[in-house]
C-alpha positions, -999 to +999 in steps of 0.1 A: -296+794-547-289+761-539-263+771-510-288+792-493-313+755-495-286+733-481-274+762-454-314+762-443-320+727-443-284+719-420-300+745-392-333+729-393-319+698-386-299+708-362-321+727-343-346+697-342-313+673-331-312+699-299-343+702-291-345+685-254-381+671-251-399+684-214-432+667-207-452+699-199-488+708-206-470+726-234-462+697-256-491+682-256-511+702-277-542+682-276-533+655-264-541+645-223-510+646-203-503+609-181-506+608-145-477+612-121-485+576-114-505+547-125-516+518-104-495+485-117-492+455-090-463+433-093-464+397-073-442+366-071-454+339-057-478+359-040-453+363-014-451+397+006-423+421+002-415+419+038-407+382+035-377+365+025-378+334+007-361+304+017-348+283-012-340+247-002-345+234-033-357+235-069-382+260-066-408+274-090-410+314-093-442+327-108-441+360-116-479+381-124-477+416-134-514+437-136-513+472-155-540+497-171-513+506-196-497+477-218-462+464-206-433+471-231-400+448-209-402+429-179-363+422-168-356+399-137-327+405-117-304+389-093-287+410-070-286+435-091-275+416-123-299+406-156-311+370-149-336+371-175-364+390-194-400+390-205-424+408-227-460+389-211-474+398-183-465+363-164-439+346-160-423+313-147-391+299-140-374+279-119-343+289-095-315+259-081-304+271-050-274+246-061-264+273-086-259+302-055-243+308-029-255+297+004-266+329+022-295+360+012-299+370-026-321+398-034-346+392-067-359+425-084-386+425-113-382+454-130-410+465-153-419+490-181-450+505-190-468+527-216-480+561-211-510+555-236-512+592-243-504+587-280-476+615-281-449+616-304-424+610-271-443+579-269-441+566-301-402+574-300-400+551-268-398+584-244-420+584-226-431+555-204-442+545-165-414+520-149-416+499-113-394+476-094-401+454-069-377+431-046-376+400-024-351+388-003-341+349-011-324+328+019-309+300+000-297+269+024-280+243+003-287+213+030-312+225+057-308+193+078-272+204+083-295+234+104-315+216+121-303+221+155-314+206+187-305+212+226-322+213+258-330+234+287-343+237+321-378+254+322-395+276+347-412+246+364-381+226+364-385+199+341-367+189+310-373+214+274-362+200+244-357+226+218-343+230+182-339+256+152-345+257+116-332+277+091-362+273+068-396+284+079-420+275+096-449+276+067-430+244+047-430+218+072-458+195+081-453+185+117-423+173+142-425+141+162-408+133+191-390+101+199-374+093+231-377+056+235-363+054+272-384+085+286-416+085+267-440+052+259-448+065+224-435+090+204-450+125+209-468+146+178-467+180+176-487+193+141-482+229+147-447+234+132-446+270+151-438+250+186-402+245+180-398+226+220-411+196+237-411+190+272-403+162+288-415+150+322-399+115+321-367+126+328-347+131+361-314+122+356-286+098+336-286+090+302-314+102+276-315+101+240-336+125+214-348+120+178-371+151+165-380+146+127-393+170+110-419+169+078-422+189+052-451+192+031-437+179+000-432+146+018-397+149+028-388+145+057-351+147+080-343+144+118-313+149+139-301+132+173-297+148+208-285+133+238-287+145+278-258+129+304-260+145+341-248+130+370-268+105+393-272+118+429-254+107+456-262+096+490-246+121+522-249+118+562-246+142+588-251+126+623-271+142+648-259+122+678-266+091+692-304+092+683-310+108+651-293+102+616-303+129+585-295+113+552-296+137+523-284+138+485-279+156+455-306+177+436-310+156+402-308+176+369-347+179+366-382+177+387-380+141+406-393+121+433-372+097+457-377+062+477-352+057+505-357+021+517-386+021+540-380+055+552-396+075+525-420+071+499-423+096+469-412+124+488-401+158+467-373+169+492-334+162+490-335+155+531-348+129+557-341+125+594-344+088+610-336+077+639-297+064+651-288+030+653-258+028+670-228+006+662-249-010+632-234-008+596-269-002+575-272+004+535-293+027+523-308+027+486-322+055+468-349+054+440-350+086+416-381+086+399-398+112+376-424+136+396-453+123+379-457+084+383-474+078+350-440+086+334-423+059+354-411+030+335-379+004+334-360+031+317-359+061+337-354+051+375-325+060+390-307+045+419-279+051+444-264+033+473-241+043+502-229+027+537-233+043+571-224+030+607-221+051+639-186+057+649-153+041+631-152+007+621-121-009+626-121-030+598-111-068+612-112-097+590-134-118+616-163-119+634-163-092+659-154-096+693-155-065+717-154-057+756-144-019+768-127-014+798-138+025+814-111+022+838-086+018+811-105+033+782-092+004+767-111-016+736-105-053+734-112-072+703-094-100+681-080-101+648-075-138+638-059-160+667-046-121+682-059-107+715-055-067+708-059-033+728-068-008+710-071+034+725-106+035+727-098+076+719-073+070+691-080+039+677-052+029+676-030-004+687-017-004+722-011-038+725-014-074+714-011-112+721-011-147+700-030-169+713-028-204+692-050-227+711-046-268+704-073-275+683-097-244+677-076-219+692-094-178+695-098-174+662-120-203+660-139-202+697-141-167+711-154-146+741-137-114+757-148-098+787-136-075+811-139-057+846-159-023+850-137-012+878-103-026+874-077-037+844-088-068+842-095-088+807-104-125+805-103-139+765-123-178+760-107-199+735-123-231+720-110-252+748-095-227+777-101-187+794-069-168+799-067-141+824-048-109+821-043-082+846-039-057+823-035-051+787+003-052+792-008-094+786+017-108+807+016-139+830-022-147+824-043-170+845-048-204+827-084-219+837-086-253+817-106-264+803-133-237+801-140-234+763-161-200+751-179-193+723-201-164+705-232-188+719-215-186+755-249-170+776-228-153+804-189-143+803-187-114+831-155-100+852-161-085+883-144-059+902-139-083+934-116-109+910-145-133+905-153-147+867-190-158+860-196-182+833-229-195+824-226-220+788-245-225+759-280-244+771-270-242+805-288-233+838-258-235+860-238-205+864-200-210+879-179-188+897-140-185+889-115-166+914-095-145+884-067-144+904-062-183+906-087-200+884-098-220+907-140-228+908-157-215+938-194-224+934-221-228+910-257-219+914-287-220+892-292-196+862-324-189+844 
């Protein structure tokens, strides 16, 4: 009798053991069956799911759960791994980004609740509702090591100082703008969404940048930028013997230039003036910004640059210079030296020393020469030699007969005659070239 108990008793249980448990309308004999769903709201730091959160620091995480059922486990997880666990329905803790890795995490709050159906499954921890939720953390161990500035030409062609952060845009304050050889005072900019600042002041050259950047919990960090372009320089292009166009480089930026008296403000990289032949003339270039209230000490710009019609030959004295057509011949001195040079070529065909006793031609001076024939006469400080040609041999001596840059009248004519008129004087003489001897004088106004 006893067998046939124990034999009974073993199926019963074993049946029950085996018994797989289906939540159907059938086991709930009754007893309501729970919703396919239940309306639970899980929040952390009341931060959208579509946000990522940037951890910079030490930063508080408050976690609120709201249910109709009760709320059996709460676990928190960090990409993908138990961080920590809760049985209320709120929570707080703190994360150190110090303690990750620098790059994105992803938090999950997983939670479990009730069915509240009172059902034997229930009771045995079977049947339940469960949700998960999760946030992508950025985590940026030093953000002022991203903090990045540079700069830009805009559409209007002036200067655009931008930067990037890493953190966003809600946790800063406002950015100010420092830029001490561009800019009076430093420039505010409270909405931390405009990430660019542009600067009018500058043209060209050196500029430095400081941006800071607040945050709302006081701090605050700032990084350096600086702009080096190159100064324009001055070109020529000569139109002939009565015009001269001067033009130079476009500057980095929007600018406005001075050229000596010649322009004033002006927006274009070109001027036309008119030629001044044979003189050497420097020409100075002001680059200021395109609006004049940004002028100051700071940002002006300047270039300078030489131009002179034809060649310059360079001699180390006052000038001295008489062309002969016949010849195409220029004569001019270099020190005590009577020279030719190919008024084509420019170059030397010929020269003579001539010493002088006391001031000699380096000291005195006056060259003249024919229109019509070879001939060329050079004035010393006390005497005139007279050559026939620029071969320099076997001049005519007329002594004394000094000459001098302040000598009114030195002239050779074609019909060998030499007429001299002196400093302050009203007497002009007449030389034969081909003997030095005086033929007449008369009266010169």
């Amino acid at each position: 009798m006893n067998k046939w108990k124990n034999i009974l008793l073993l199926t019963t249980i074993v049946l029950f053991v085996a018994c797989e448990y289906v939540p159907s309308d059938s086991n709930f004999v009754g007893l309501t069956p729970p919703e396919d769903y239940i309306p639970n709201q899980i929040s952390l730091n009341d931060v959208p799911l579509s946000d990522t959160i940037c951890m910079y620091k030490n930063t508080s995480i408050s976690i609120k759960i709201k249910s109709p059922n009760d709320l059996q486990e709460v676990v928190v997880l960090l990409d993908g791994a138990k961080y920590l666990s809760l049985e209320n329905k709120s929570l707080n803790f703190d994360i150190d980004p110090n303690q990750l890795r620098e790059g994105v995490h992803t938090l999950s709050v997983s939670a479990v609740f009730t069915s509240q159906t009172g059902s034997l499954a229930e009771k045995m921890g079977l049947e339940n509702y469960m949700g998960e939720l999760s946030w992508h953390l950025n985590v940026v161990h030093n953000p002022q090591d991203h903090f990045m500035l540079g700069h830009r030409i805009n559409e209007e062609g002036f200067v655009e100082i931008y930067w990037k952060n890493v953190v966003p845009d809600s946790v800063f304050e406002k950015y100010t703008v420092h830029s001490g050889l561009t800019q009076k005072t430093d420039v505010s900019i409270s909405d931390p969404s405009q990430k660019s600042f542009v600067d009018s002041g500058y043209v060209c050259g050196y500029v430095y940048y400081e941006v800071s950047a607040f945050l709302k919990d006081g701090s605050f960090y700032l990084q350096r930028h600086s702009i080096n372009t190159t100064v324009p320089k001055i070109y020529f292009e000569d139109l002939g013997l009565d015009s001269l166009r001067i033009f130079w480089d476009r500057p980095y930026a929007n600018g406005r230039f001075y050229l000596n008296n010649f322009a004033s403000g002006i927006t274009d990289t070109t001027i036309t003036i008119p030629q001044l032949f044979g003189e050497d003339r420097q020409f100075s270039l002001e680059i200021r910004p395109r609006n004049a209230k940004f002028d100051n000490t700071f940002n002006i710009s300047y270039a300078w640059d030489w131009f002179c019609q034809g060649t310059s030959l360079g001699l180390p004295n006052w000038e001295l210079y008489a062309y002969n057509l016949k010849d195409n011949i220029l004569y001019t001195r270099i020190y005590n030296d009577l020279v030719a040079f190919d008024a084509t070529s420019l170059q030397i065909k010929n020269s003579v020393t001539i010493d002088g006793k006391l001031w000699g031609f380096a000291y005195g001076g006056k060259i003249a020469t024919a229109p019509h024939n070879s001939t060329v006469a050079a004035m010393t400080g006390e005497e005139t030699l007279i050559f026939t040609d620029s071969r320099f041999i076997n001049p005519v001596k007329i002594s004394p007969l000094p000459g001098s840059i302040h000598t009114r009248l030195a002239s050779l004519t074609s019909d060998d005659r030499f007429f001299v008129v002196q400093k302050d004087s009203t007497v002009c003489t007449i030389f034969n070239t081909l003997t030095g001897e005086k033929i007449t004088d008369f009266p010169f106004t």
